[in-house]
C-alpha positions in Angstrom: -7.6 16.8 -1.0 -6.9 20.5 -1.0 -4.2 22.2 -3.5 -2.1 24.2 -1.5 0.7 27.0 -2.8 4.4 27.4 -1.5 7.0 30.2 -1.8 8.8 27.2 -4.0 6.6 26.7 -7.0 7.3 23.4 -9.4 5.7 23.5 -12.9 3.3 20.9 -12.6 -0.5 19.7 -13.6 -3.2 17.8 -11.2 -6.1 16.4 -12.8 -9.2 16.8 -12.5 -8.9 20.1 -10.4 -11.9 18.7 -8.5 -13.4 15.2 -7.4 -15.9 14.1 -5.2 -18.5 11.3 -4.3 -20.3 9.6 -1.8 -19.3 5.9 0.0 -20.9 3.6 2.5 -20.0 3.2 5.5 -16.5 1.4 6.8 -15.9 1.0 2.7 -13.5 3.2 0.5 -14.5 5.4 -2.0 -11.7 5.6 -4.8 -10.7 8.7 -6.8 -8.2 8.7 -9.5 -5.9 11.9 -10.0 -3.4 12.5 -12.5 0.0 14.4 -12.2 1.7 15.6 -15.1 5.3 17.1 -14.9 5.2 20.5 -17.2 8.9 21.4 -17.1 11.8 20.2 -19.2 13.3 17.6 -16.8 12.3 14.6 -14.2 11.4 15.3 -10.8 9.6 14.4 -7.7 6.1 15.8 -6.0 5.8 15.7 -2.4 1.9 14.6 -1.4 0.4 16.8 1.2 -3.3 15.6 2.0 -5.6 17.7 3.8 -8.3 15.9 5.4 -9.3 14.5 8.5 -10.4 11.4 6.4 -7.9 8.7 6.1 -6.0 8.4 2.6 -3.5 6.5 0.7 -2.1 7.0 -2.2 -1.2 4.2 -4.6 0.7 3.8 -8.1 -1.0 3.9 -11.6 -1.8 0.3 -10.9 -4.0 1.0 -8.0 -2.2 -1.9 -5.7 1.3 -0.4 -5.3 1.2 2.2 -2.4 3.3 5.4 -3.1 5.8 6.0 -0.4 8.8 8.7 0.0 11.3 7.9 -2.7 13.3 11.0 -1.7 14.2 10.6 1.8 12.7 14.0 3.2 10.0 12.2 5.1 7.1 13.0 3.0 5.0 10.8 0.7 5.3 11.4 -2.6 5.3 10.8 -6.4 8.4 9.2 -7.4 10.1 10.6 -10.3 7.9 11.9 -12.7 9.3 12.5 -16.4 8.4 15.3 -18.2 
């Protein structure tokens, strides 16, 4: 996944700034990222992947797929408190 800037900027964290790793074949390969909301109040973070490799995106549980919890067609965090 590739960080990507806008002309609207949000005050936020993703960790680690850089993963990688190999996988078999036809199996998935799991990376765990973390995104910490820096400003003073609750808000939401659109995810924009960019790969050609399929993804999905799941809760801290790991089961629970993320979807878009705003409406504005894009997958994203959910609320995330300060």
């Amino acid at each position: 996944m590739a960080a990507t800037t806008s002309a609207i900027s949000a005050n936020v964290a993703l960790s680690p700034t850089i993963t990688g790793g190999f996988g078999s074949p036809n199996t998935a390969t799991a990376f765990q990222l973390r995104i910490d909301n820096l400003s003073a109040s609750a808000d939401t973070f659109d995810l924009l992947p960019a790969s050609s490799w399929p993804m999905t995106f799941y809760r801290l549980d790991g089961v629970t797929p993320l979807a878009d919890t705003d409406g504005d067609g894009k997958l994203d965090t959910g609320q995330v408190s300060p």
